[in-house]
PASEBA-1860 file (N, C-alpha, C; in nm, 3 decimals):
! residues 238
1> XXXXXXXX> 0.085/-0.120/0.000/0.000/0.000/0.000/0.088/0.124/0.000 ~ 0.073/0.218/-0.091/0.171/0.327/-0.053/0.113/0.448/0.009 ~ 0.198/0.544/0.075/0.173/0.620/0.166/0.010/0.672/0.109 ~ -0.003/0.723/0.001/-0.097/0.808/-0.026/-0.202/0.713/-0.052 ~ -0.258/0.643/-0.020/-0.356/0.559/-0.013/-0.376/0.501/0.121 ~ -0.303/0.546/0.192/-0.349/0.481/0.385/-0.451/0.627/0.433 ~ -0.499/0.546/0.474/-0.639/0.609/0.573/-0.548/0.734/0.659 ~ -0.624/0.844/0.646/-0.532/0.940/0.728/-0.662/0.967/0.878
9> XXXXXXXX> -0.516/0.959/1.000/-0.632/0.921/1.118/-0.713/1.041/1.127 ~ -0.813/1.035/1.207/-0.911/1.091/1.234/-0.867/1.185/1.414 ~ -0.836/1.264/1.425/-0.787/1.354/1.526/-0.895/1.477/1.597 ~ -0.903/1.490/1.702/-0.968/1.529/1.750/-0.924/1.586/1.909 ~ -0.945/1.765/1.924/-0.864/1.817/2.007/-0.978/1.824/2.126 ~ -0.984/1.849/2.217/-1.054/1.848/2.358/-1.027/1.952/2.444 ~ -1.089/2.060/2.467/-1.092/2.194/2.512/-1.206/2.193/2.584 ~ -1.159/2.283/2.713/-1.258/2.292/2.793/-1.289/2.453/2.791
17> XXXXXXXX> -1.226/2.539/2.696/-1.257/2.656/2.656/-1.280/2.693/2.525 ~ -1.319/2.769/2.452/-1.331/2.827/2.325/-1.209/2.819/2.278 ~ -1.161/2.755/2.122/-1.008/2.801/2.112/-1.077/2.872/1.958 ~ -1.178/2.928/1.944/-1.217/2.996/1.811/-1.136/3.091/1.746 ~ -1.125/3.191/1.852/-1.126/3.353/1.885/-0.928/3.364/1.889 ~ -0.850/3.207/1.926/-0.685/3.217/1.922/-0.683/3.167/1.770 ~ -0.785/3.062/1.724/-0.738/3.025/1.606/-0.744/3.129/1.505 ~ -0.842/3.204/1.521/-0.845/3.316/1.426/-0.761/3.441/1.446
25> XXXXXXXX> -0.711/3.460/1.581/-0.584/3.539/1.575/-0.470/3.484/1.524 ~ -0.434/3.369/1.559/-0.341/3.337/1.489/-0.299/3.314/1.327 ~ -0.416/3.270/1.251/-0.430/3.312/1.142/-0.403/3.457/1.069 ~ -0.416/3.525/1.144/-0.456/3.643/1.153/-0.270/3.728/1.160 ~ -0.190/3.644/1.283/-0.070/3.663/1.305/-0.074/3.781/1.411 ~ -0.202/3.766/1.492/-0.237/3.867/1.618/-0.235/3.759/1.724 ~ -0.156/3.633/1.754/-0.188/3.541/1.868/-0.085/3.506/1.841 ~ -0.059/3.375/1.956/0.047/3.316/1.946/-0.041/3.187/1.906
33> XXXXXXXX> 0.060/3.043/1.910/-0.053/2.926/1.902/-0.017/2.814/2.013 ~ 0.013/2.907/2.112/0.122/2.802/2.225/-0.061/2.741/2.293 ~ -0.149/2.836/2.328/-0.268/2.755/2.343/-0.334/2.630/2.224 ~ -0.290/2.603/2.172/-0.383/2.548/2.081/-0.257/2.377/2.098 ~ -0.168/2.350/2.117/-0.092/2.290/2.188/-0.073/2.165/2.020 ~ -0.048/2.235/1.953/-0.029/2.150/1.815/-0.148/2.159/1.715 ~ -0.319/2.249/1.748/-0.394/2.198/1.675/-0.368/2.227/1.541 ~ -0.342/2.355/1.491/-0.292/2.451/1.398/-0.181/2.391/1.312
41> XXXXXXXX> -0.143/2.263/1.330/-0.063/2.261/1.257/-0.055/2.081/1.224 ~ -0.202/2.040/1.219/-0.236/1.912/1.179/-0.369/1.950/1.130 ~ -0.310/1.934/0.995/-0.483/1.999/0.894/-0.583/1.952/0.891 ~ -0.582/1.810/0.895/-0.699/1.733/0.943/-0.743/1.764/1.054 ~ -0.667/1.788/1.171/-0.710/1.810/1.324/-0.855/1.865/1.356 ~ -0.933/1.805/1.419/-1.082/1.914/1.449/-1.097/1.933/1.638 ~ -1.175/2.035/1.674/-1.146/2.074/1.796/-1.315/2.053/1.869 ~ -1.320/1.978/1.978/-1.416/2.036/2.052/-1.456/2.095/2.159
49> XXXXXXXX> -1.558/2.147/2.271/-1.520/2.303/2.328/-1.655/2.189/2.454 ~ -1.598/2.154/2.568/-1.713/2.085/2.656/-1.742/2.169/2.766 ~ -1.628/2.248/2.794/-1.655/2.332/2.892/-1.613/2.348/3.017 ~ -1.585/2.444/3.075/-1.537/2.468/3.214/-1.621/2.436/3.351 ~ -1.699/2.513/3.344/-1.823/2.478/3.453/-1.828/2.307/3.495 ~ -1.845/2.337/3.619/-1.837/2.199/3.694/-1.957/2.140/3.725 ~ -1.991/2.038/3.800/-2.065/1.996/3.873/-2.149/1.902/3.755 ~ -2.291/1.879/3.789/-2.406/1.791/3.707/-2.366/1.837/3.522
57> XXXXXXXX> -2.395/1.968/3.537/-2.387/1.982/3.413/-2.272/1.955/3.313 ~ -2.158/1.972/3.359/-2.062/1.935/3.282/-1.994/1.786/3.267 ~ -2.090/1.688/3.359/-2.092/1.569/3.335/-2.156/1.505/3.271 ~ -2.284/1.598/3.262/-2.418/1.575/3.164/-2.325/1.583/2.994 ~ -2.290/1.675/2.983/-2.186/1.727/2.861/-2.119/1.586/2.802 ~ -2.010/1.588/2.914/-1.936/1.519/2.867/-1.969/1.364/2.843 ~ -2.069/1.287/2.865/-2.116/1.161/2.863/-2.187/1.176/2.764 ~ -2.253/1.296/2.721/-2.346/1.326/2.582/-2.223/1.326/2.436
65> XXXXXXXX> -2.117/1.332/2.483/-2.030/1.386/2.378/-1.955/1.242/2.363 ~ -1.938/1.141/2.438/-1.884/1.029/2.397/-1.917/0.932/2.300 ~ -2.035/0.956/2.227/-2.025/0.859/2.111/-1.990/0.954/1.990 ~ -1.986/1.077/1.990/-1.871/1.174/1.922/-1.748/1.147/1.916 ~ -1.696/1.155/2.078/-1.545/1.102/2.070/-1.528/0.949/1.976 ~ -1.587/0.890/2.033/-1.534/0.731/1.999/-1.527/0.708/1.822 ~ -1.552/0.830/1.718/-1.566/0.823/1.599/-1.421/0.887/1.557 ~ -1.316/0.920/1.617/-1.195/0.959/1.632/-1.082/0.845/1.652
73> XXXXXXXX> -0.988/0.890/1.544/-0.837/0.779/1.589/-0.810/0.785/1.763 ~ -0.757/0.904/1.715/-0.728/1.005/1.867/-0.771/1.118/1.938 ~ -0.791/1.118/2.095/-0.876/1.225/2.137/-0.760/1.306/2.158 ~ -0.728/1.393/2.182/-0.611/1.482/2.269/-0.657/1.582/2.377 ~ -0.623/1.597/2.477/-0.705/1.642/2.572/-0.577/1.687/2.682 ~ -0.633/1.792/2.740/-0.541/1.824/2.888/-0.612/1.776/3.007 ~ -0.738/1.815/2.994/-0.805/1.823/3.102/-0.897/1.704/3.082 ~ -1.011/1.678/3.153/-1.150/1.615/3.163/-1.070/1.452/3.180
81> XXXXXXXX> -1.025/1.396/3.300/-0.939/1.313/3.331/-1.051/1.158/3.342 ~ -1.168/1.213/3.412/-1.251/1.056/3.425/-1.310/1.059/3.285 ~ -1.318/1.172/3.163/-1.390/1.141/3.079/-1.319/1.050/2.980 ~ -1.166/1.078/2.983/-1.085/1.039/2.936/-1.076/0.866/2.968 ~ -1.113/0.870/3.078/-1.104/0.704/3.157/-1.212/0.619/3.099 ~ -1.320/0.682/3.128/-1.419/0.589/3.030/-1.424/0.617/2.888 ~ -1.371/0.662/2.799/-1.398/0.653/2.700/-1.254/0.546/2.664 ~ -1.174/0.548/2.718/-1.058/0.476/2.701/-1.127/0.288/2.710
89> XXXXXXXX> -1.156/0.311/2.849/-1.235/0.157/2.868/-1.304/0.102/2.793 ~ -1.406/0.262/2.732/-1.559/0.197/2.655/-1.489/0.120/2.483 ~ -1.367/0.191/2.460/-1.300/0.135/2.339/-1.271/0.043/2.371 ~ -1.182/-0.031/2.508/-1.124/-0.143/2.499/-1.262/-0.244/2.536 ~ -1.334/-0.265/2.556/-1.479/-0.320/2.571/-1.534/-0.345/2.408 ~ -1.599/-0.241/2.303/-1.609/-0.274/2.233/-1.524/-0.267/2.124 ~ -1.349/-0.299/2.163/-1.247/-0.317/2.049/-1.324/-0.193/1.934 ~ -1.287/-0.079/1.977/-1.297/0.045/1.878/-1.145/0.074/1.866
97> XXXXXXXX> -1.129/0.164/1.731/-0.963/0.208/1.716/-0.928/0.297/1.861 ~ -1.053/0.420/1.884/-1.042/0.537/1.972/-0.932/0.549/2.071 ~ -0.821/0.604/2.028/-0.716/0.602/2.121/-0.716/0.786/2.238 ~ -0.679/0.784/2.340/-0.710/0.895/2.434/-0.522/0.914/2.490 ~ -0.500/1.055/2.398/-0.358/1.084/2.442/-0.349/1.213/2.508 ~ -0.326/1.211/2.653/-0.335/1.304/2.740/-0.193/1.385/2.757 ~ -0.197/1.543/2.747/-0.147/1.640/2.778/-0.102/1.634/2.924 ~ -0.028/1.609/2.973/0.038/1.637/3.111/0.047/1.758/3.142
105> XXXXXXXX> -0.015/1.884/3.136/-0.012/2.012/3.194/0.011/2.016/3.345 ~ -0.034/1.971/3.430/-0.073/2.017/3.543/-0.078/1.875/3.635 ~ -0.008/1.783/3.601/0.019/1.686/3.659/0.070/1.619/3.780 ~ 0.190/1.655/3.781/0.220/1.682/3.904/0.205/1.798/4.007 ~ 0.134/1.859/4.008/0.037/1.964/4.114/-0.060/1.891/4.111 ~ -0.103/1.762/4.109/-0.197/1.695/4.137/-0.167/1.620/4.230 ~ -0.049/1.540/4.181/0.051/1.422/4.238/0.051/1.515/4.394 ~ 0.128/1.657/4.448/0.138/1.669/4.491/0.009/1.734/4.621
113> XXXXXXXX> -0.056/1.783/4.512/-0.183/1.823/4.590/-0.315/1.707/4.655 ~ -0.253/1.544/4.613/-0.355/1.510/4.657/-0.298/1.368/4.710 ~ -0.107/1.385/4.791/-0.043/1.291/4.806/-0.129/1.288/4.946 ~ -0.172/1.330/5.032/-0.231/1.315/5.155/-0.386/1.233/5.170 ~ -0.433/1.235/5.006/-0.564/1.172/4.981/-0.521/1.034/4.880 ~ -0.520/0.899/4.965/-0.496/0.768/4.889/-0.573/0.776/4.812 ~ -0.722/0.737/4.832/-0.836/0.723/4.780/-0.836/0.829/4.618 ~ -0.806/0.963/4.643/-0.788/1.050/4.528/-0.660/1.037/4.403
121> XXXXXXXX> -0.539/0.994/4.463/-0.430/0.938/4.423/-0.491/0.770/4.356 ~ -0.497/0.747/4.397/-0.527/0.587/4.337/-0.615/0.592/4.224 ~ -0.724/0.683/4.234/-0.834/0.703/4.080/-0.704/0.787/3.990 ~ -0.643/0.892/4.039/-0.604/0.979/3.926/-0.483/0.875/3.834 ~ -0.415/0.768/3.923/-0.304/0.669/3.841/-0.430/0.586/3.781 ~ -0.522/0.518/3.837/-0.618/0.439/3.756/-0.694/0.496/3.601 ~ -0.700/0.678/3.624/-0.740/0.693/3.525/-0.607/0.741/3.436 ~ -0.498/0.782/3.475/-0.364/0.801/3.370/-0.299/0.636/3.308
129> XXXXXXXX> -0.308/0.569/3.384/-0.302/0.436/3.331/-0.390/0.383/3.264 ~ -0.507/0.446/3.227/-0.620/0.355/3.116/-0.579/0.458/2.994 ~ -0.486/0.539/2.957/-0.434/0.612/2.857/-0.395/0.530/2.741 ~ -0.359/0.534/2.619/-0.261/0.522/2.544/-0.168/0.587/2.576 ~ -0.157/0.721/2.613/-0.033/0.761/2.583/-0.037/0.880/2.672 ~ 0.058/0.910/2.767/0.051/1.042/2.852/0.183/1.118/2.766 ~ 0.170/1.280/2.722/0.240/1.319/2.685/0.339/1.424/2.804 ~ 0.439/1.427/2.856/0.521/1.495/2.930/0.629/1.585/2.895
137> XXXXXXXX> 0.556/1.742/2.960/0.645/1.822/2.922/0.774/1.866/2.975 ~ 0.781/1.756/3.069/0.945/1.765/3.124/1.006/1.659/3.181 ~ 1.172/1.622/3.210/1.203/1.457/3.227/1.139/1.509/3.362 ~ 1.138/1.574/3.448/1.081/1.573/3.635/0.929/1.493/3.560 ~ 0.858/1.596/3.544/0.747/1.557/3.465/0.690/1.378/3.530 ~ 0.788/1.348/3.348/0.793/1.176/3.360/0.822/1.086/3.519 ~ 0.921/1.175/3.511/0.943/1.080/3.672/0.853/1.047/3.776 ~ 0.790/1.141/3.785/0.683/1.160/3.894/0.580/1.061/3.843
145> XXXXXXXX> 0.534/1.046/3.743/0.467/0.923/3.681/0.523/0.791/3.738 ~ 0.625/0.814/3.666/0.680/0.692/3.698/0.699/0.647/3.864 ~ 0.691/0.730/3.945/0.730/0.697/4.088/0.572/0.665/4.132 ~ 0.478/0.708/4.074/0.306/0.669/4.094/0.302/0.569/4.051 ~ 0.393/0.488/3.977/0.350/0.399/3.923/0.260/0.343/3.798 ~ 0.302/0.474/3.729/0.266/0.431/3.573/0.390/0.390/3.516 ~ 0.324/0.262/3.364/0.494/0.242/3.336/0.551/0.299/3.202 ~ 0.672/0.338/3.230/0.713/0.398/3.148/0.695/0.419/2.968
153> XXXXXXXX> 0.587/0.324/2.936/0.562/0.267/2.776/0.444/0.368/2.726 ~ 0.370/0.422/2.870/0.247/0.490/2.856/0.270/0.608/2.838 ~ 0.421/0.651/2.867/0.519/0.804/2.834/0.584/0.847/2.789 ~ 0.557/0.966/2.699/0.640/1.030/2.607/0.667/1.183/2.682 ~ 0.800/1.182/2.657/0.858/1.371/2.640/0.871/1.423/2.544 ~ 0.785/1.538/2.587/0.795/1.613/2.429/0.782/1.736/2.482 ~ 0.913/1.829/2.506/0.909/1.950/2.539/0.778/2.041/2.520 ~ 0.771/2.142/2.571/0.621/2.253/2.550/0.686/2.334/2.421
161> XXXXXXXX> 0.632/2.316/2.302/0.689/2.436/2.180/0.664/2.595/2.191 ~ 0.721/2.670/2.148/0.752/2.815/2.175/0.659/2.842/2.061 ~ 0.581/2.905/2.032/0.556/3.042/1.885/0.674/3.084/1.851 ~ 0.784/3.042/1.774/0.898/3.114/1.727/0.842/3.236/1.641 ~ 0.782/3.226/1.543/0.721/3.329/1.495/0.663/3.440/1.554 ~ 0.553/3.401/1.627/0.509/3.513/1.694/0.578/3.610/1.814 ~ 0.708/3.518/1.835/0.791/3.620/1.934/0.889/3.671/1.926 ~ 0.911/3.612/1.737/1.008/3.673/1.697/1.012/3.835/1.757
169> XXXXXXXX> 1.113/3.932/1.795/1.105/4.065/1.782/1.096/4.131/1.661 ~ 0.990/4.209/1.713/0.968/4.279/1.548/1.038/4.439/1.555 ~ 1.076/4.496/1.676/1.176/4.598/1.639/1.357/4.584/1.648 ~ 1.330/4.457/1.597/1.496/4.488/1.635/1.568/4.410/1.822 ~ 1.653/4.378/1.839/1.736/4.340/1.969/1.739/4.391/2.018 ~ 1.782/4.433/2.169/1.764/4.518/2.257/1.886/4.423/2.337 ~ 1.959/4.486/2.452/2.012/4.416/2.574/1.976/4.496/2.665 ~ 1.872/4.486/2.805/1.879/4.531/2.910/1.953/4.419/3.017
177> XXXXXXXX> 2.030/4.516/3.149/1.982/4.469/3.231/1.868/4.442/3.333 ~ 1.822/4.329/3.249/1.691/4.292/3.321/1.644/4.136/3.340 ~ 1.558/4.087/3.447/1.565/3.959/3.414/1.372/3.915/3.426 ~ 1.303/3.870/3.333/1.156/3.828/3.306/1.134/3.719/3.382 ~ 1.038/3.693/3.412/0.971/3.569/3.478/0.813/3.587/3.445 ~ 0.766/3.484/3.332/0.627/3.514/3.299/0.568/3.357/3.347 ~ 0.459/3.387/3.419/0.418/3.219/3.444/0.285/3.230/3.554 ~ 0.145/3.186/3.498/0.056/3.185/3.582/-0.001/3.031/3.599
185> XXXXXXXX> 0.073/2.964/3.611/0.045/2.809/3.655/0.062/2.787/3.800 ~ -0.011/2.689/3.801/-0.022/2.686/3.964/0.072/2.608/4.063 ~ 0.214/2.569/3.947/0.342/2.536/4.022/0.441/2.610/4.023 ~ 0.413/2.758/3.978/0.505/2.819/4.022/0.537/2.855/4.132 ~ 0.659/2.952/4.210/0.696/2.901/4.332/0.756/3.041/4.372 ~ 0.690/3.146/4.344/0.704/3.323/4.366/0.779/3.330/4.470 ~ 0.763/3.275/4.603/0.809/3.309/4.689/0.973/3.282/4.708 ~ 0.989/3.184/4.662/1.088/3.126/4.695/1.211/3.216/4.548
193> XXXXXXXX> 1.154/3.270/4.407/1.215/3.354/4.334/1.217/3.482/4.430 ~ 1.137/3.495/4.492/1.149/3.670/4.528/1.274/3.658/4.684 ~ 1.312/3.570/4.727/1.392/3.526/4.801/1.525/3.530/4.750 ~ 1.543/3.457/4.594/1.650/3.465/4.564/1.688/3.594/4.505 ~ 1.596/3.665/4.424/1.600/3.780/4.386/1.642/3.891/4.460 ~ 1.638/3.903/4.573/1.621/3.991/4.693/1.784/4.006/4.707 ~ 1.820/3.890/4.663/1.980/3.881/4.708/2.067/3.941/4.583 ~ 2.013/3.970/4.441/2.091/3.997/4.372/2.110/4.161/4.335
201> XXXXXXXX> 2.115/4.212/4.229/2.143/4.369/4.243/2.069/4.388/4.068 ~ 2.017/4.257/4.015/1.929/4.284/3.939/1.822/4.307/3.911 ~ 1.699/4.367/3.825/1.635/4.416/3.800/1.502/4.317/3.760 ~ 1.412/4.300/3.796/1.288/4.186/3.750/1.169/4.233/3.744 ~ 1.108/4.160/3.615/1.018/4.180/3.615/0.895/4.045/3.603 ~ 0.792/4.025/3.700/0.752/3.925/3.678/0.586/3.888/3.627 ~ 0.550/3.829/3.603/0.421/3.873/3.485/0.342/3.759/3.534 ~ 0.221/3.725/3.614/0.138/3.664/3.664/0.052/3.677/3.714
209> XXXXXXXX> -0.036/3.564/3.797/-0.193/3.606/3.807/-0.167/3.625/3.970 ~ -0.312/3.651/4.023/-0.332/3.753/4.174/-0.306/3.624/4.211 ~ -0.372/3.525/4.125/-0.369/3.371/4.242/-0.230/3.308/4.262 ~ -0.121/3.361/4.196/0.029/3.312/4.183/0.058/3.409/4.313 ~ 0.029/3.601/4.290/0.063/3.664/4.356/-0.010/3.779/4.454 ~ -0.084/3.724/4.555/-0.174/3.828/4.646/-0.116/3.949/4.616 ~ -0.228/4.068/4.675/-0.177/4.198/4.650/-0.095/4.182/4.810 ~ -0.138/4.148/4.936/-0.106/4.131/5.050/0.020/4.069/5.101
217> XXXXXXXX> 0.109/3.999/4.933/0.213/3.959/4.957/0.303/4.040/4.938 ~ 0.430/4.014/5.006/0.575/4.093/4.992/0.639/4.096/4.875 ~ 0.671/4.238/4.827/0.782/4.222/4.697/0.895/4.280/4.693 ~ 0.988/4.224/4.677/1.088/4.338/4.708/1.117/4.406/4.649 ~ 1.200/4.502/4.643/1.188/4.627/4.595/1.235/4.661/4.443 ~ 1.376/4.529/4.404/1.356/4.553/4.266/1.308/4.465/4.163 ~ 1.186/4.398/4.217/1.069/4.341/4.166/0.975/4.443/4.114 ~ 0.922/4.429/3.988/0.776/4.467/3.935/0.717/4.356/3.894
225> XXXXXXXX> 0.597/4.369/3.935/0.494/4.252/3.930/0.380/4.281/3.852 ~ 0.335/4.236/3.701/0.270/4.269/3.661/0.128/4.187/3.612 ~ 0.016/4.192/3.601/-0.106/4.111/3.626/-0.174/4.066/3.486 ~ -0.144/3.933/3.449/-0.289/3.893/3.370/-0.237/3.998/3.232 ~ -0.086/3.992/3.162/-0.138/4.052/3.059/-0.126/3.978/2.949 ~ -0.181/4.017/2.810/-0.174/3.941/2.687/-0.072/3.904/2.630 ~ -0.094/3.805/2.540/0.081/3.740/2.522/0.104/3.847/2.389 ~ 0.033/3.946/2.329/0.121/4.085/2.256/0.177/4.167/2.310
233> XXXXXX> 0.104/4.167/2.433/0.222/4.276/2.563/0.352/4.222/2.620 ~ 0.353/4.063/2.614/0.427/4.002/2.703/0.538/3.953/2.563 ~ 0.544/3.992/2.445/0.655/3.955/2.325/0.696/4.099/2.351 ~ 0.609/4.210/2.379/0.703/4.339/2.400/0.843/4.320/2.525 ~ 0.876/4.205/2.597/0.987/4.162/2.680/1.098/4.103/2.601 ~ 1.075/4.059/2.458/1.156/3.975/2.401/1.236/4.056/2.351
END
């Protein structure tokens, strides 16, 4: 059979937000495409949007949307972790292709946030182990898997990709002394930078959310701390 006659898979992205409004900036060359986490650049790829909101309703959603999924090679997904579990099962039950390859975003801030709860720990490896494939954006990353006790066959590293394009600088190089820190994830570790920072005689600037950084917290003095801004304000650092 040669290449151009094999079935090209059927792909399918999993968002629990709108990615409409980035795909069309980016098209556009007004976005970056670091949200869209590869969709943009698998032409076949199609996206669906289940939603944030919790509780009844967004379980109602997501159980309505599984004989959707199961018409897909592959799901790709960050989030929605038990939906991911049964639809993984419901394939291996009725031998469907439907493979479920999970985004490791926020993984270990799980590992760690819920090492005190067995019961919670034991579903989250039960449902990362009914995966095909966990994707990891760093070797710590993997490890931590691996020390939960997933095995290593279910894991891939594959660094987080940059927008080279979109951050290219568009006026030209610059050298300050200065040093950036942009990051509103919920493993970052502010306190412990503004500690080391405190000690040096350089200049920072750091770019995150209220929930990384209270207004009520300490900054030192040649810290600026700046809130929640867009990633066109935040290429003006490059």
């Amino acid at each position: 059979m040669s290449y151009s006659s094999k079935k090209i898979p059927r792909i399918v992205y999993l968002f629990t937000g709108s990615r409409d409004t980035i795909l069309s900036g980016v098209r556009a060359g007004e976005a970056t495409d670091m949200p869209l986490y590869g969709l943009n650049h698998i032409p076949s790829a199609e996206h669906l949007t289940i939603g944030a909101s919790g509780g009844i309703t967004k379980l109602v959603r997501a159980l309505l949307v599984i004989p959707r999924l199961v018409q897909y090679d592959f799901v790709v997904a960050q989030d929605n972790v038990l939906l991911g579990y049964i639809v993984s099962v419901y394939a291996r039950i009725f031998r469907l292709k439907t493979r479920w390859l999970y985004l490791a975003m926020t993984s270990s801030v799980l590992m760690r946030r819920h090492a005190a709860h067995p019961i919670r720990l034991f579903l989250l490896k039960k449902f990362w182990a009914s995966y095909a494939r966990i994707v990891c954006l760093s070797r710590g990353q993997l490890e931590d898997f691996v020390r939960l006790g997933i095995q290593r066959e279910h894991l891939v590293f594959l660094p987080f990709g940059v927008d080279a394009h979109f951050f290219h600088p568009t006026d030209g190089t610059r050298e300050e002394d200065l040093i950036v820190s942009i990051g509103r994830d919920a493993g970052r570790d502010y306190v412990t930078l503004f500690k080391a920072a405190e000690r040096t005689h350089y200049k920072y600037i750091v770019v995150a959310s209220h929930k990384n950084i209270p207004s009520g917290m300490p900054v030192p003095a040649n810290i600026s701390v700046l809130y929640d801004r867009s990633y066109i304000e935040l290429r003006e650092f490059v």
